[in-house]
MARBA-312358 format. One record per atom (N, C-alpha, C): x, y, z; residue number from 1; atom name; residue in one letter. Coordinates in nm, 4 decimals, always signed. Layout:
MARBA-312358
R        px        py        pz  seq  atom  type
R         X         Y         Z  NUM    CA     a
...
end
This chain:
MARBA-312358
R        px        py        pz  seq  atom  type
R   -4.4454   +2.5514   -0.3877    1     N     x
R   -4.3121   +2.5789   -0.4260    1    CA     x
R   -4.2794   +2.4971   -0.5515    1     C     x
R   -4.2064   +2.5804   -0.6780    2     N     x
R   -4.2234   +2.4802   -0.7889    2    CA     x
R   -4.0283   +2.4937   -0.7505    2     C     x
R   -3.9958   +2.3495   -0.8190    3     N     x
R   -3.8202   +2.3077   -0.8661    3    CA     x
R   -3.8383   +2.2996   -0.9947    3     C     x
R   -3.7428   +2.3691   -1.0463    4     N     x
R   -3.6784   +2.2993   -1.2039    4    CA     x
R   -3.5425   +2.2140   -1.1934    4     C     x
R   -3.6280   +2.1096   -1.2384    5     N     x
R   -3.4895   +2.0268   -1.2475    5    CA     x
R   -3.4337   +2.0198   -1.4180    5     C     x
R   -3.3206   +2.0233   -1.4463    6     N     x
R   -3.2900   +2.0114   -1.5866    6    CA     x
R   -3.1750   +1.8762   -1.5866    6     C     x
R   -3.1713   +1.8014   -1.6812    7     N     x
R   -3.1255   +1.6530   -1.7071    7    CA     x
R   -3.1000   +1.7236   -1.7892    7     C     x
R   -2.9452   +1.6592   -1.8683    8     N     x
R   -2.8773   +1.6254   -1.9606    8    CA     x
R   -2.9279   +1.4846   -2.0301    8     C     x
R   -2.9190   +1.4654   -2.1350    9     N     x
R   -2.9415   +1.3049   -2.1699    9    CA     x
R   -2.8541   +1.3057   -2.3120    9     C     x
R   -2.7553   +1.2181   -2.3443   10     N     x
R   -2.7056   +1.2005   -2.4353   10    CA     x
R   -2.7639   +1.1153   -2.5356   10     C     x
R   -2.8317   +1.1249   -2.6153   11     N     x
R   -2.8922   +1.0341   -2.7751   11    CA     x
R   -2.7711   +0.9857   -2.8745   11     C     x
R   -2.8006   +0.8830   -2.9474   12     N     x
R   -2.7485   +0.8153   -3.0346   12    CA     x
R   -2.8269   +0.7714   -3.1284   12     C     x
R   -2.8095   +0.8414   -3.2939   13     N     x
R   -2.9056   +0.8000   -3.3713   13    CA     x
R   -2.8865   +0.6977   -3.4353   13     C     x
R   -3.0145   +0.5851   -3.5229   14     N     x
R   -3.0381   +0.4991   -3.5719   14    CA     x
R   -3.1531   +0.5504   -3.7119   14     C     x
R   -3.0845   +0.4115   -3.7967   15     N     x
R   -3.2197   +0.4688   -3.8978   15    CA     x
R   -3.2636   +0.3463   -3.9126   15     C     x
R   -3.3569   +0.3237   -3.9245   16     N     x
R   -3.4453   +0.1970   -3.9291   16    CA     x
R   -3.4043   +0.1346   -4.0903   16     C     x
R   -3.4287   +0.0066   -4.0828   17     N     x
R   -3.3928   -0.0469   -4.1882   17    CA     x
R   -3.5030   -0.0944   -4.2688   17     C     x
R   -3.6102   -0.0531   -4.2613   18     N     x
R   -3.7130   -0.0761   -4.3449   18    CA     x
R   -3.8083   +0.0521   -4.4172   18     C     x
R   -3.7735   +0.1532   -4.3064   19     N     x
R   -3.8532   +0.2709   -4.3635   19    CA     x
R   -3.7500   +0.3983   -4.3999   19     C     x
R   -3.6485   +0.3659   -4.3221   20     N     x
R   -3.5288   +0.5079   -4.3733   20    CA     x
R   -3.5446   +0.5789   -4.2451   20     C     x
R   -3.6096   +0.6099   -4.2127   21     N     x
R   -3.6395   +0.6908   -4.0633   21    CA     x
R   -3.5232   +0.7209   -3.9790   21     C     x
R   -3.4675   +0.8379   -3.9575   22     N     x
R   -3.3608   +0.7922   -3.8368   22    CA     x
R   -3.4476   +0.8592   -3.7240   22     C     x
R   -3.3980   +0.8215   -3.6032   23     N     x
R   -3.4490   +0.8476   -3.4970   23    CA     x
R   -3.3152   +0.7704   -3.3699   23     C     x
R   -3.3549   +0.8163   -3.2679   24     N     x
R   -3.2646   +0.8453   -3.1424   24    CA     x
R   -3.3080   +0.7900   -3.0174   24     C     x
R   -3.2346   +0.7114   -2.9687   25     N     x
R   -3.2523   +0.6700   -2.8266   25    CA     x
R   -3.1323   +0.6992   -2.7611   25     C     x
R   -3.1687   +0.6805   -2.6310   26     N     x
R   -3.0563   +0.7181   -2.4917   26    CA     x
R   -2.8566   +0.6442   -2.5250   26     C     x
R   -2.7970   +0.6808   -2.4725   27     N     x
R   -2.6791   +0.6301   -2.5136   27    CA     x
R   -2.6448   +0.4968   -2.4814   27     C     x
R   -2.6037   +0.3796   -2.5141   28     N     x
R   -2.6081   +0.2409   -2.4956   28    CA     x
R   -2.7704   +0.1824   -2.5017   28     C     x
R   -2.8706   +0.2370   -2.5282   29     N     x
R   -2.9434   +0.1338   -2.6095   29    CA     x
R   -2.9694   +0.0250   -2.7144   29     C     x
R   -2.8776   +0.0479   -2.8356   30     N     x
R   -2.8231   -0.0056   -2.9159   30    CA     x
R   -2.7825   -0.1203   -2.8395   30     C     x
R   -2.7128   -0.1086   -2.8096   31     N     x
R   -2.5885   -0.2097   -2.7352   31    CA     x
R   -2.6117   -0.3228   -2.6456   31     C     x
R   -2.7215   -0.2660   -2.5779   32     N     x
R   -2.8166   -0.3145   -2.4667   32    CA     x
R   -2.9120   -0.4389   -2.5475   32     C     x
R   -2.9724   -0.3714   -2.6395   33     N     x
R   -3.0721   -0.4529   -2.7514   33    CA     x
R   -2.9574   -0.5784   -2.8375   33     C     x
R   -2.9058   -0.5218   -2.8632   34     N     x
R   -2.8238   -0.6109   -2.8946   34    CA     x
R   -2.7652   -0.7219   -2.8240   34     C     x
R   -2.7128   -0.7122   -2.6638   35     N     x
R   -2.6829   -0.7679   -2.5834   35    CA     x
R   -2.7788   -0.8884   -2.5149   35     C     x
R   -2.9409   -0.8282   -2.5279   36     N     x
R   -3.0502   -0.8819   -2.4628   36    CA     x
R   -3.1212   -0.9656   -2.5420   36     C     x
R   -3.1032   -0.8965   -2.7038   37     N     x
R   -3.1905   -0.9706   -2.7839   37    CA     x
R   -3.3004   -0.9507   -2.8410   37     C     x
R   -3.3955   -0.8219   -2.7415   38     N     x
R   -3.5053   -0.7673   -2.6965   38    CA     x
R   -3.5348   -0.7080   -2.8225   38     C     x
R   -3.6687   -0.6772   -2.8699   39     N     x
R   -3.6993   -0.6067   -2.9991   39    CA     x
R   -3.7707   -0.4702   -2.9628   39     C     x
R   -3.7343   -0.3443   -3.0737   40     N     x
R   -3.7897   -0.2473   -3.0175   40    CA     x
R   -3.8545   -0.1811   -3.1620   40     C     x
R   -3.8985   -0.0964   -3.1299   41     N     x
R   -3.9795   -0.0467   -3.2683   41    CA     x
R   -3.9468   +0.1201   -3.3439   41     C     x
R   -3.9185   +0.1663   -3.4149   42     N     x
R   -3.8727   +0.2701   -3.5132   42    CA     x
R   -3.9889   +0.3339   -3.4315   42     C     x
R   -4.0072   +0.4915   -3.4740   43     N     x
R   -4.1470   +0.5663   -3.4525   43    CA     x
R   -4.2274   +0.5890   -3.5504   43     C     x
R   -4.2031   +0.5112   -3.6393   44     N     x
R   -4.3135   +0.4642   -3.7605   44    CA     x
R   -4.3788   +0.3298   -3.6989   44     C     x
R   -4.3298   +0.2337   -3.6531   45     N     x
R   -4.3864   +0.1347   -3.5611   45    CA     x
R   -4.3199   +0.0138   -3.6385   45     C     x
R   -4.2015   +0.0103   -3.7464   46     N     x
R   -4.1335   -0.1114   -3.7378   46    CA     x
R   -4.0940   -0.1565   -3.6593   46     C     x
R   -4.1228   -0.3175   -3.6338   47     N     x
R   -4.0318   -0.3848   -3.5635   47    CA     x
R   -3.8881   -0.4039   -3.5955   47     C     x
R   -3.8363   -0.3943   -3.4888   48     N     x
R   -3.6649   -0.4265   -3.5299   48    CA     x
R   -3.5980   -0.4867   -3.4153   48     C     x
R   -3.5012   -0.5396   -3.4026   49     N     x
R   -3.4003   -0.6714   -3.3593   49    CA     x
R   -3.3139   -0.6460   -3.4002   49     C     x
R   -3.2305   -0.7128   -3.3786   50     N     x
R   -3.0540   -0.7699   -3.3539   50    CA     x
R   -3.0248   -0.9505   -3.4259   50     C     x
R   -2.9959   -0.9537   -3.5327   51     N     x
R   -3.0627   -1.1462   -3.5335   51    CA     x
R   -3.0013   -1.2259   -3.4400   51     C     x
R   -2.8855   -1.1900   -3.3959   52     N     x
R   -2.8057   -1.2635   -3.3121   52    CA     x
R   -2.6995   -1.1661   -3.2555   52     C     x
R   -2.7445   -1.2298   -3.1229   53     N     x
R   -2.6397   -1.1481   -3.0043   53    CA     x
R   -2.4918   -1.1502   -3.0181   53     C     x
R   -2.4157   -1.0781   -2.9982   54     N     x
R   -2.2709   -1.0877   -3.0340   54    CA     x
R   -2.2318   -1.1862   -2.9459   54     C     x
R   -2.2643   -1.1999   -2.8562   55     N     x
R   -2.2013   -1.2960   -2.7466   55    CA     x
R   -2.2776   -1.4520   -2.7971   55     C     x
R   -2.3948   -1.4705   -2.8961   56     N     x
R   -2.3922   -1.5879   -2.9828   56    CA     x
R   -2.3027   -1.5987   -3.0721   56     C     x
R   -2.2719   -1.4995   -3.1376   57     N     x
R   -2.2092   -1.5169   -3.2537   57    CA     x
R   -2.0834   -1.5901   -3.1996   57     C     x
R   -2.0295   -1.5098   -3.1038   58     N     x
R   -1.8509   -1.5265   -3.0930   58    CA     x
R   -1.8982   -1.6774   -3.0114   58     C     x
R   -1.9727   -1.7158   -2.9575   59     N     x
R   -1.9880   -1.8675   -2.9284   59    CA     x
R   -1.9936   -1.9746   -3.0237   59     C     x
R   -2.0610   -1.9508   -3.1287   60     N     x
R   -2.0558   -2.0427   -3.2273   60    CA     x
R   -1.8909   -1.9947   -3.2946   60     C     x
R   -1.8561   -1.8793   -3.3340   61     N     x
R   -1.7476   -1.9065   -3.3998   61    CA     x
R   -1.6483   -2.0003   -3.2967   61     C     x
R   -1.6502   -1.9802   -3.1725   62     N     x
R   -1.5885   -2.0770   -3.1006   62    CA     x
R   -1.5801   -2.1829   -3.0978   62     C     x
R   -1.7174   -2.2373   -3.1160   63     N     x
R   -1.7722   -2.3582   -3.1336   63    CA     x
R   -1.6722   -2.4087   -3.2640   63     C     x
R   -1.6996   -2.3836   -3.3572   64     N     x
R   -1.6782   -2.3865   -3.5404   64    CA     x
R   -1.5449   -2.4292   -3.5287   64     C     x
R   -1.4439   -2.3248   -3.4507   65     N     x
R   -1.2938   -2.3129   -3.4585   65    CA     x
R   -1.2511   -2.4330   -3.3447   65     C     x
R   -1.3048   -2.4635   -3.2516   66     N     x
R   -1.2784   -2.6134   -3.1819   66    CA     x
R   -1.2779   -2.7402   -3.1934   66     C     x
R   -1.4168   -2.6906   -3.3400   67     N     x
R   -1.4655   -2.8441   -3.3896   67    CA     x
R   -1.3389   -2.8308   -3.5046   67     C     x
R   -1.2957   -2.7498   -3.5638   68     N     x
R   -1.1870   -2.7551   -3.6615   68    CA     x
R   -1.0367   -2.7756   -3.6688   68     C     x
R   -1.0052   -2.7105   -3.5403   69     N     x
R   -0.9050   -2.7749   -3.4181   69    CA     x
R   -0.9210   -2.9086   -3.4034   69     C     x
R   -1.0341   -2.9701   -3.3215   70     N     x
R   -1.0159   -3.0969   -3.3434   70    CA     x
R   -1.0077   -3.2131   -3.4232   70     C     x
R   -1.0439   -3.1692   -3.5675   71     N     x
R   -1.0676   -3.2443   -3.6933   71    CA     x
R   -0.9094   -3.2307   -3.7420   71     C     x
R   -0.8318   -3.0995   -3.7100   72     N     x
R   -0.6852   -3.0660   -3.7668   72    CA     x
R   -0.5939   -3.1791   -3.6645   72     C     x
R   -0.6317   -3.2027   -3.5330   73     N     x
R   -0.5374   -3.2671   -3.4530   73    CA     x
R   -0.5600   -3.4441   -3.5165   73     C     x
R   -0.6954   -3.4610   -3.5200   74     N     x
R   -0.7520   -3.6278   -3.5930   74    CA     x
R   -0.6638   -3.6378   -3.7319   74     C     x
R   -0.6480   -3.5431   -3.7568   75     N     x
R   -0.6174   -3.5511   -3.9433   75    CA     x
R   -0.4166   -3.5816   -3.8770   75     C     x
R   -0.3690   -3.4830   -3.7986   76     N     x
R   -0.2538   -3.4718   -3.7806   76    CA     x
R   -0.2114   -3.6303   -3.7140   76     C     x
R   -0.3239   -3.6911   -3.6273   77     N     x
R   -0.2600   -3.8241   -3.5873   77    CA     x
R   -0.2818   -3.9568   -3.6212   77     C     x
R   -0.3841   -3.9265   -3.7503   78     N     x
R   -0.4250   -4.0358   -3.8525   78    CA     x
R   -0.2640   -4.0383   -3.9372   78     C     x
R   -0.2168   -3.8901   -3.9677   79     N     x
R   -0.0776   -3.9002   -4.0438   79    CA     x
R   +0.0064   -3.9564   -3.9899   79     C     x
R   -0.0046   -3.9060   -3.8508   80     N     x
R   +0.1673   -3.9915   -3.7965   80    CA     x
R   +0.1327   -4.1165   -3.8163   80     C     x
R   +0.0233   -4.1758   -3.7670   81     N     x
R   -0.0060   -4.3475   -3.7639   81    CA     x
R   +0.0649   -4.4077   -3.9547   81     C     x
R   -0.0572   -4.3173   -4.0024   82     N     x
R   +0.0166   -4.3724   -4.1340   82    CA     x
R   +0.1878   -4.3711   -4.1863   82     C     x
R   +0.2441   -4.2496   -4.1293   83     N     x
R   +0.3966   -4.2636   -4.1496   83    CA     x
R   +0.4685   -4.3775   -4.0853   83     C     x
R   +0.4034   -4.4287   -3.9334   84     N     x
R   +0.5158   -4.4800   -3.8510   84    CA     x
R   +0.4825   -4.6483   -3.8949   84     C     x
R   +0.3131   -4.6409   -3.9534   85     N     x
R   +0.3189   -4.8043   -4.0542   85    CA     x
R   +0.4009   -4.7951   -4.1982   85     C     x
R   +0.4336   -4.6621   -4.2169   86     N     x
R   +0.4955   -4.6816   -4.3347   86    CA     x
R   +0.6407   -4.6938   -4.3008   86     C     x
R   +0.7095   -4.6493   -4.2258   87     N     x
R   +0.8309   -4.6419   -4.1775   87    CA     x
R   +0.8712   -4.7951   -4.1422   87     C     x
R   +0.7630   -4.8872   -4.0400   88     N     x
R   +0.7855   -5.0226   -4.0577   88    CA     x
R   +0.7991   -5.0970   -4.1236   88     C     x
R   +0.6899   -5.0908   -4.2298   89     N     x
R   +0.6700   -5.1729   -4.3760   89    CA     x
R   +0.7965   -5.1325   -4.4105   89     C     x
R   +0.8444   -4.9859   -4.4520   90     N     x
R   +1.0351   -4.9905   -4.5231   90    CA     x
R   +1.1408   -5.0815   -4.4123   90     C     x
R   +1.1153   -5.0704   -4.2526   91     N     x
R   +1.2111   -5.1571   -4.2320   91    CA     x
R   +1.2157   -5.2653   -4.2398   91     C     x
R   +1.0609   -5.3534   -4.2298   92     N     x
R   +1.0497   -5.5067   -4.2979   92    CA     x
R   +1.1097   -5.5275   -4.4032   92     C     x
R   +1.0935   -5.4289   -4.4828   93     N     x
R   +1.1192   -5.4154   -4.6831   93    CA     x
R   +1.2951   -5.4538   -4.6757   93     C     x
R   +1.3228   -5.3732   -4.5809   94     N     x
R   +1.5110   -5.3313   -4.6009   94    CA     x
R   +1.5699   -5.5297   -4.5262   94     C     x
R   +1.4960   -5.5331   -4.4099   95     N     x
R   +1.5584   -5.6827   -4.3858   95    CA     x
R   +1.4995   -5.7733   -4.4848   95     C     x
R   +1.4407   -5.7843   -4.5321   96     N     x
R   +1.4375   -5.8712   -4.6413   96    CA     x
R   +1.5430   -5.8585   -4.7232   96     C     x
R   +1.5372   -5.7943   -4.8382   97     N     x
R   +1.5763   -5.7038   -4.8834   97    CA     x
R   +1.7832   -5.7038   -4.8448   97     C     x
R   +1.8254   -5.7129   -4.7030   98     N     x
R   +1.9340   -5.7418   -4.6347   98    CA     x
R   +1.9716   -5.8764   -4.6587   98     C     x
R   +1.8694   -5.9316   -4.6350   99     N     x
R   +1.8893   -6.0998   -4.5912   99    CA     x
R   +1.8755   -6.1825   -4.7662   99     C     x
R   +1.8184   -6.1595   -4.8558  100     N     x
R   +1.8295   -6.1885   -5.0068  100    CA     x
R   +1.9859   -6.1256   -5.0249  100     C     x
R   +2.0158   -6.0185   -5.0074  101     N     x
R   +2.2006   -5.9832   -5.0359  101    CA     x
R   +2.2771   -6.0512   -5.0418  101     C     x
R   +2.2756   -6.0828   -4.8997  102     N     x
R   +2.3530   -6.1488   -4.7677  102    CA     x
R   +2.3328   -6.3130   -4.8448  102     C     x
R   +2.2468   -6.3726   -4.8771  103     N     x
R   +2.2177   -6.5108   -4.9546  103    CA     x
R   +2.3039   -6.4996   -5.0548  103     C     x
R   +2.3129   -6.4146   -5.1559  104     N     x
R   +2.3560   -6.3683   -5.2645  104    CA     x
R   +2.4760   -6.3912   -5.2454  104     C     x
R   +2.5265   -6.2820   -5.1968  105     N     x
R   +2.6752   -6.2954   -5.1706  105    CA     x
R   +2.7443   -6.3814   -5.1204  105     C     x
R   +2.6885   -6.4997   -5.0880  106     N     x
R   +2.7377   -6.6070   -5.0544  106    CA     x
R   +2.7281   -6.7190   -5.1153  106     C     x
R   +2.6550   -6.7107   -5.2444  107     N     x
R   +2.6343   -6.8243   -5.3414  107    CA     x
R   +2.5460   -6.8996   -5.2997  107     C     x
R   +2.4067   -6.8699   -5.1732  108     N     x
R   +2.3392   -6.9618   -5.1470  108    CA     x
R   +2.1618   -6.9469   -5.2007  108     C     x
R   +2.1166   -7.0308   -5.2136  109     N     x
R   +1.9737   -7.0529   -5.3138  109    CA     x
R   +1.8615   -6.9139   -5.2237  109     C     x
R   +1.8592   -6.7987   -5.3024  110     N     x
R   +1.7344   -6.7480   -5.2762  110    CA     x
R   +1.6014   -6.8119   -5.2271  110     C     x
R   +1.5686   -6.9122   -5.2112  111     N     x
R   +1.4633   -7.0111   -5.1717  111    CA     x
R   +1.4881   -6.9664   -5.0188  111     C     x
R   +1.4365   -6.9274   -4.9223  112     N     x
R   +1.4639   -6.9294   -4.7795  112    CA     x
R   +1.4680   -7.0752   -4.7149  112     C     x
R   +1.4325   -7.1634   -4.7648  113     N     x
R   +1.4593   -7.3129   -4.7060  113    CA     x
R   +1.5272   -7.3826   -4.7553  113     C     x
R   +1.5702   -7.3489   -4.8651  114     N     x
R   +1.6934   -7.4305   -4.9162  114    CA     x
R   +1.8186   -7.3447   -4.8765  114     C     x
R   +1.9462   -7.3911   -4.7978  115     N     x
R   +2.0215   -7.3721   -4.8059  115    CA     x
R   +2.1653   -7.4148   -4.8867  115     C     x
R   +2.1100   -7.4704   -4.9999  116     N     x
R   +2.2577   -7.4728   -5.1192  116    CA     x
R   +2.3000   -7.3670   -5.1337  116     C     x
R   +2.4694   -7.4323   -5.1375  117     N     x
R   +2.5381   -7.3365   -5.2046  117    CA     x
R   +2.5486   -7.3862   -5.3305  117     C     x
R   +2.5667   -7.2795   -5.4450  118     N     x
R   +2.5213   -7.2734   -5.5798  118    CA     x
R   +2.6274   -7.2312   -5.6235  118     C     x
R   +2.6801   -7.2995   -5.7462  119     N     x
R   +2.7583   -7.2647   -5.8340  119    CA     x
R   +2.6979   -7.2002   -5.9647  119     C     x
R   +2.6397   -7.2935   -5.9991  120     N     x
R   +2.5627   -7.2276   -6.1333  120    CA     x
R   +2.4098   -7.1898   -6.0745  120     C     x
R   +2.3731   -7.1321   -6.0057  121     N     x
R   +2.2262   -7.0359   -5.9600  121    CA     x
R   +2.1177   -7.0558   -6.0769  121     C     x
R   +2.1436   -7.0254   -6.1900  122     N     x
R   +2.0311   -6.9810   -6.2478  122    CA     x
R   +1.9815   -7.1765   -6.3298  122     C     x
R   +2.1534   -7.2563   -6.2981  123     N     x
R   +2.0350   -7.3726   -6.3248  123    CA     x
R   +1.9943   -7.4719   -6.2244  123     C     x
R   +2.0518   -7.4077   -6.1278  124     N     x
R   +2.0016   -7.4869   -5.9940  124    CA     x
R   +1.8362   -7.3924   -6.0082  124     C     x
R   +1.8002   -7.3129   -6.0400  125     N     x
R   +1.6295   -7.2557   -6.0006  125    CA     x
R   +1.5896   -7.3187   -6.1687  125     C     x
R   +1.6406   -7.3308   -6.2210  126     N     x
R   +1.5639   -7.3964   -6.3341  126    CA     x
R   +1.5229   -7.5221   -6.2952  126     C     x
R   +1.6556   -7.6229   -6.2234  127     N     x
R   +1.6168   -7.7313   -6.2267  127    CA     x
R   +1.5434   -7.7825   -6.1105  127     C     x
R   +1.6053   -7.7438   -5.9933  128     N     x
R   +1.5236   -7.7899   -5.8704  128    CA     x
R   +1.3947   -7.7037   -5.8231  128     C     x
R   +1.3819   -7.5731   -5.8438  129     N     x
R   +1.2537   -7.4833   -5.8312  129    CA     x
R   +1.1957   -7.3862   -5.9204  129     C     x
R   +1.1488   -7.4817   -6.0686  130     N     x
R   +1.1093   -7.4388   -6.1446  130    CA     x
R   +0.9768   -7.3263   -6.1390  130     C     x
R   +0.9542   -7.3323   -6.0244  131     N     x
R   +0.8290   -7.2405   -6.0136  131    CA     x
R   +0.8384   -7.0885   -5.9472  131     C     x
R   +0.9745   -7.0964   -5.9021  132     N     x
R   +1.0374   -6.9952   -5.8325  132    CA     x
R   +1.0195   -6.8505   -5.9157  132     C     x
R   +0.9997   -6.7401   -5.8738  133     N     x
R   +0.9474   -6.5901   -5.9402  133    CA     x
R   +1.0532   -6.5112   -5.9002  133     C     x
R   +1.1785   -6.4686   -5.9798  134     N     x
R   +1.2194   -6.4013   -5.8832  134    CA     x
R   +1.2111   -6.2044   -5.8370  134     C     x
R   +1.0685   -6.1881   -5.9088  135     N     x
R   +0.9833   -6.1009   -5.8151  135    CA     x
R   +0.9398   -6.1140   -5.6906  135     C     x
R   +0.9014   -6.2725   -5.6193  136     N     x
R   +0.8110   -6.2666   -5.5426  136    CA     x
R   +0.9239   -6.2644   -5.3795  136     C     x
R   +1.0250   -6.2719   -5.4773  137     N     x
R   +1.1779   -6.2551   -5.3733  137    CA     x
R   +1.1939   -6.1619   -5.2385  137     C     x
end
């Protein structure tokens, strides 16, 4: 007793990238090779591959974009550090800065250890602290 059996099979063509050739395999082969890694050959007998699996690829770009993420968050809290020493240094700057005024306005010797009061200032630092800068103020 003979059966005929008849199959459908759906193909998907390819052309090889070394000889031009197109030719046809089953539907999701492509995809499969690609997925696996696996090498298969044209019907001229090139070898052919996939260089890297999509599911490598999107791992390293993962990789790439985490390590860059984390270099953006290092960079972001190296800044704050540097703002919130800079923010101190201005409020050291400003009490100084307060406290020279505050001397001032009261007629007493810019020198922080001398406390005279000064009538004539500029010859009281001539005469008693001739070495006095008053940059270094």
């Amino acid at each position: 007793m003979v059966k005929t059996l008849t199959r459908e099979v759906v193909l998907e063509t390819h052309v090889c990238g070394t000889c031009g050739i197109t030719y046809a395999a089953p539907l999701g082969f492509w995809d499969e090779r690609e997925l696996d890694g696996r090498i298969w050959y044209c019907p001229n007998g090139d070898q052919r591959l996939y260089s890297k699996r999509i599911e490598d690829q999107l791992r390293e770009e993962l990789s790439a974009k985490e390590q860059r993420l984390q270099q953006v968050r290092r960079d972001r809290d190296s800044y704050r550090e540097d703002a919130e020493s800079e923010r101190r240094s201005h409020t050291a700057t400003r009490g100084h800065l307060t406290r020279a005024r505050k001397r001032a306005a009261a007629a007493l010797c810019p020198v922080e250890d001398c406390n005279k009061k000064l009538v004539g200032m500029a010859e009281h630092l001539r005469l008693v602290h001739p070495d006095y800068q008053p940059e270094e103020a």
